[in-house]
N, C-alpha and C positions, 0 to 999 in steps of 0.2 A: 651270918647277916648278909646275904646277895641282897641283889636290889629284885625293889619289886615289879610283880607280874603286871597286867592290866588291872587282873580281877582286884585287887589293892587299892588300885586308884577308884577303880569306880565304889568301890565299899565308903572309902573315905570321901567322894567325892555326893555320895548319898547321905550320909551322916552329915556334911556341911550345909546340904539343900533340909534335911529335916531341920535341923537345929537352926538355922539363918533364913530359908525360905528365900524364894525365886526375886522376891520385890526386892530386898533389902541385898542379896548379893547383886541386886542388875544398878541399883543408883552407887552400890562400890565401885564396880566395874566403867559407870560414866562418871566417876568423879575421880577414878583414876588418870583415865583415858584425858579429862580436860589437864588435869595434874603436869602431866607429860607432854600435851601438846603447849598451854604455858610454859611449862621447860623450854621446850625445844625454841619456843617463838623468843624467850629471855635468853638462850644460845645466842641465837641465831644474830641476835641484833635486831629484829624487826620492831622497833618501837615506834609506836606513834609521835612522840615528843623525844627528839635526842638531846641527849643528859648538855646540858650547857645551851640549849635552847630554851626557850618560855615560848607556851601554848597565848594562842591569842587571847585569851581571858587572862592569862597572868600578865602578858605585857599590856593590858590596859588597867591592872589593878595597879602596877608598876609604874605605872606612869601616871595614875592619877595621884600616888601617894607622892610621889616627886613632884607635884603642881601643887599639891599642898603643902609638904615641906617647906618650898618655895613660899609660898603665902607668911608659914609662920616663923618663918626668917628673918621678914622685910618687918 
């Protein structure tokens, strides 16, 4: 059992393109590729909204629910 030659890979790598076809391995290949750079951007820290912040649509839903709070208080 050595490893294998080229001619191996290209046999099997012919057999994957008959059986799955060019389209369907190319939208894997871009929905891995988005997979991993999501990753890397969720590593990284690069978020738009940092955790313990409110986006500006949440701090006015936030604060309109507190004005009405308010309202049915009094």
């Amino acid at each position: 059992m050595g490893s294998f030659s080229i001619w191996h890979w290209l046999i099997v790598l012919l057999i994957v393109l008959l059986i799955f076809g060019t389209k369907r391995l190319r939208n894997v290949g871009k929905d891995l590729g988005e997979a991993v750079h999501e990753f890397k951007k969720g590593v990284g820290g690069k978020e738009d909204d940092k955790p313990g912040q409110l986006s500006d649509q949440s701090r006015s839903d936030a604060t309109s629910e507190s004005k009405e709070n308010d309202r049915n208080a009094q």
